[in-house]
Backbone as CSV, one residue per row, in Angstrom:
resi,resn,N_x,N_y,N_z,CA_x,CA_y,CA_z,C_x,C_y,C_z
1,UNK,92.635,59.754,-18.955,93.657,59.337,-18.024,93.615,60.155,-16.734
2,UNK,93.504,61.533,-16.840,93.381,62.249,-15.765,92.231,61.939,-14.798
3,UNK,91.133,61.370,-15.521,89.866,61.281,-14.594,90.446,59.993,-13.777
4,UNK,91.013,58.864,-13.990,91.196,57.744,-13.746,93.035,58.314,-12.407
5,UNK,92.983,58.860,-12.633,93.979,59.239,-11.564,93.658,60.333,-10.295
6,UNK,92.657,60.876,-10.421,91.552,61.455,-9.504,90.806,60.633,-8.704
7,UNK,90.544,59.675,-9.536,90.016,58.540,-8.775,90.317,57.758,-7.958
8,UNK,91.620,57.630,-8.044,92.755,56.738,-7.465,93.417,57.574,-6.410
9,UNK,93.684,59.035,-6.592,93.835,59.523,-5.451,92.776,60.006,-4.635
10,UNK,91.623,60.160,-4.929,90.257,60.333,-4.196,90.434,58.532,-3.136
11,UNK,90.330,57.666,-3.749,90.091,56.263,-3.359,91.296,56.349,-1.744
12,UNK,92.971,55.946,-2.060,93.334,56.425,-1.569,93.469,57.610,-0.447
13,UNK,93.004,58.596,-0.796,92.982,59.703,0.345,92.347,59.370,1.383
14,UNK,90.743,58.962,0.776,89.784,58.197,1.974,89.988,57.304,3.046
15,UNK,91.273,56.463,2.133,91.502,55.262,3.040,92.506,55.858,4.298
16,UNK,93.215,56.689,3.773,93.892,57.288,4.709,93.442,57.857,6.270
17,UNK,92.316,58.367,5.453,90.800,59.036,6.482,90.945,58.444,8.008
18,UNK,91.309,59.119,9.079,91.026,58.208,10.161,89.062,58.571,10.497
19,UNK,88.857,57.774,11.272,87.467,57.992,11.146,87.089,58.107,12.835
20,UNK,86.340,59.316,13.314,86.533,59.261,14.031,85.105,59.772,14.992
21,UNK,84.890,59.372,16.153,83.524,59.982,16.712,83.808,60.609,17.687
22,UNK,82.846,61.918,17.899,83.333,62.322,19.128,81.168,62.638,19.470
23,UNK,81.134,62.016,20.470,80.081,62.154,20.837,79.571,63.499,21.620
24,UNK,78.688,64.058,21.129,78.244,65.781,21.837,77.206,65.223,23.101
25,UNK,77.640,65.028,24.460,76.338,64.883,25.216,75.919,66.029,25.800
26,UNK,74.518,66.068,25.996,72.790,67.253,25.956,72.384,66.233,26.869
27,UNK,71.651,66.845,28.170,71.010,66.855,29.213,69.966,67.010,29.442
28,UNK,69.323,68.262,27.804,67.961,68.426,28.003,67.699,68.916,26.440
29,UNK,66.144,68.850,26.056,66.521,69.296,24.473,66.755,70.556,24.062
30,UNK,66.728,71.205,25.382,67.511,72.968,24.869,68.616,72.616,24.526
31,UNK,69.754,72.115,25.066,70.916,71.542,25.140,71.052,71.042,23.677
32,UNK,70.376,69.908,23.349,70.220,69.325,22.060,70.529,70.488,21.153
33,UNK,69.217,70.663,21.218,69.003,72.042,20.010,70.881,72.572,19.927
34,UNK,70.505,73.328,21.113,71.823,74.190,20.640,73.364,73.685,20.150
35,UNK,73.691,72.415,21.153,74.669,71.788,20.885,74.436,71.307,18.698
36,UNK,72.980,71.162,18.325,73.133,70.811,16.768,73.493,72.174,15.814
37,UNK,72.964,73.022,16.584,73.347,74.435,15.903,74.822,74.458,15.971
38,UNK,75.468,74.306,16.995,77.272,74.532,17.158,77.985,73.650,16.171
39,UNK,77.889,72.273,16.390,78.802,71.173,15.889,77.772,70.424,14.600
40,UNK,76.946,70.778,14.526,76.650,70.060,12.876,77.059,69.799,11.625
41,UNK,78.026,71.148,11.635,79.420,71.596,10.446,80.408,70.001,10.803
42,UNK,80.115,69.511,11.969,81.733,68.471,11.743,81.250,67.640,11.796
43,UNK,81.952,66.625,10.673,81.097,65.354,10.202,81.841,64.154,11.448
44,UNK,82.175,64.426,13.003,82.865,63.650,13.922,81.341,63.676,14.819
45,UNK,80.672,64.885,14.569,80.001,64.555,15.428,78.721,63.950,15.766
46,UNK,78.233,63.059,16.984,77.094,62.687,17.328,76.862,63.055,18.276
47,UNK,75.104,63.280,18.276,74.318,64.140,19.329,73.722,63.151,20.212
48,UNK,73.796,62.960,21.123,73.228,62.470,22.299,72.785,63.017,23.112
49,UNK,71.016,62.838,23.126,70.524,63.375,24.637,70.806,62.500,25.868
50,UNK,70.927,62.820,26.519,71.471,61.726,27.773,70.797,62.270,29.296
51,UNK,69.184,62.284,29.666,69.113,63.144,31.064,70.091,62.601,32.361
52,UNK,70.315,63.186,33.095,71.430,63.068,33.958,71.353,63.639,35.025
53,UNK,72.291,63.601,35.561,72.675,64.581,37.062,73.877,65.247,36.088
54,UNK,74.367,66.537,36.948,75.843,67.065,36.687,77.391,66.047,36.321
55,UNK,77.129,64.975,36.913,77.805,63.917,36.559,77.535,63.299,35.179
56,UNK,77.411,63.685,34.460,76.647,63.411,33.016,77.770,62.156,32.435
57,UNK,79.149,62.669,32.579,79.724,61.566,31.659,79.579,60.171,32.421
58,UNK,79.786,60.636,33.886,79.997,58.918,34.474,79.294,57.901,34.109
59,UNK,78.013,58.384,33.988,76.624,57.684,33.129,76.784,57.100,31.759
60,UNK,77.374,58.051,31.299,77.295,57.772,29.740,78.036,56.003,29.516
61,UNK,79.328,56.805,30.104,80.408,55.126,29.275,79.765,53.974,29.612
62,UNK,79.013,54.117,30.966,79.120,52.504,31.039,77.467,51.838,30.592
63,UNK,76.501,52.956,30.468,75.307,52.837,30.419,75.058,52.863,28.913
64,UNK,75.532,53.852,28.457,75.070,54.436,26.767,76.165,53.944,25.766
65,UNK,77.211,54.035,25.998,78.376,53.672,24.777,78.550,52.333,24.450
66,UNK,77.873,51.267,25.533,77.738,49.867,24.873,76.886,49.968,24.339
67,UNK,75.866,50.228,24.178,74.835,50.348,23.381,75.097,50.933,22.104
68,UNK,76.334,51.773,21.427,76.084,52.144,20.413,77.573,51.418,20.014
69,UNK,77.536,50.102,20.188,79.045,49.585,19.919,78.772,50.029,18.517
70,UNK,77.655,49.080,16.957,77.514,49.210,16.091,77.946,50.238,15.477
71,UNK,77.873,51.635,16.096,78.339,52.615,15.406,79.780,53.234,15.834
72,UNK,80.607,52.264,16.630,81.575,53.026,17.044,83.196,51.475,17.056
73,UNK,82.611,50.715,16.925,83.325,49.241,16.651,84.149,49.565,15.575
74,UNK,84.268,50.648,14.691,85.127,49.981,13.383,85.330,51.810,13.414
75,UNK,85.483,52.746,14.450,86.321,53.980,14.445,87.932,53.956,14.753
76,UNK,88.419,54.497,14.917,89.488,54.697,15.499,89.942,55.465,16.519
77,UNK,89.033,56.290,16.671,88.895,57.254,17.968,87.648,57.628,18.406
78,UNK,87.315,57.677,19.485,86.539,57.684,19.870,86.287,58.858,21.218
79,UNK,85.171,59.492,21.340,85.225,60.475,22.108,84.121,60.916,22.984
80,UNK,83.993,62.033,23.415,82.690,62.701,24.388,83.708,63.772,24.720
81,UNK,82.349,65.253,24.584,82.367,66.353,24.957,81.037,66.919,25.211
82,UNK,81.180,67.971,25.794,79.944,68.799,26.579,79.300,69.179,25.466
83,UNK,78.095,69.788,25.583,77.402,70.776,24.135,78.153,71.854,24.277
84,UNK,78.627,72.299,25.749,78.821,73.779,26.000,80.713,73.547,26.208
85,UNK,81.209,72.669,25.206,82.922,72.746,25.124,83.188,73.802,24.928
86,UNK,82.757,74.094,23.800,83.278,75.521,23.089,83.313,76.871,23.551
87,UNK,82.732,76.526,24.965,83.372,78.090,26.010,84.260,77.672,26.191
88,UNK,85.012,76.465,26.158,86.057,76.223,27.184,87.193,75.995,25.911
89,UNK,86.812,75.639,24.912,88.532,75.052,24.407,87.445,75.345,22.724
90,UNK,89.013,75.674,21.630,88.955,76.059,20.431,87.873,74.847,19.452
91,UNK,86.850,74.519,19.577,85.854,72.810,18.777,87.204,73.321,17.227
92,UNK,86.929,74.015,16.529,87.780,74.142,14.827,88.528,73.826,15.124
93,UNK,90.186,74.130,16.423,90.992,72.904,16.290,91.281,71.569,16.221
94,UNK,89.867,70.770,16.885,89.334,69.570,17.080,89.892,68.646,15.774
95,UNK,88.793,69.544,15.201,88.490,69.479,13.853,89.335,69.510,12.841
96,UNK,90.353,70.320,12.960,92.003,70.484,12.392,92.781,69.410,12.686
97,UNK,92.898,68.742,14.262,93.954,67.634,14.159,93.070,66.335,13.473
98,UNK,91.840,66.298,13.431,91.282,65.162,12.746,91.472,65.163,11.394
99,UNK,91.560,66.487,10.872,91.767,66.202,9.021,93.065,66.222,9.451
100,UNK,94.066,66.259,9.646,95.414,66.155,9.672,95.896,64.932,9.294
């Protein structure tokens, strides 16, 4: 009985799950690299190389994110950050309001 109620709250919990992407964009594959070393621990994130100018995001939305409707059509949130966020703001809180 106990296994069968583990199950049911495992099943449940998941559904609860919001699901969510936050896309890491890299400029160059140093960038890559390092940005996979930082954020690989969080299962939100995807790595995108993207070459660019300094304007990196303006590019992205309208050029790159239709292109990955398939993987982002059935999230609930949806996102983009630098490789190099994490000088600027806490990534583990990120990560905290998403399991929340």
């Amino acid at each position: 009985m106990r296994s069968i109620l583990k199950i049911k709250l495992q099943i449940n919990y998941n559904y609860m799950q919001r699901r969510v992407i936050i896309y890491v964009l890299c400029y160059s594959l140093e960038t890559l690299e390092l940005a996979k070393k930082k954020y690989q621990k969080y299962n939100w994130a995807r790595f995108i190389f993207f070459p660019s100018n300094i304007y990196m995001c303006s590019g992205f939305y309208p050029r790159v994110l239709p292109q990955l409707y398939d993987e982002w059509k059935d999230a609930d949130y949806v996102g983009s950050i630098s490789w190099k966020s994490d000088q600027k703001i806490d990534v583990s809180k990120i990560d905290q309001v998403i399991k929340k």
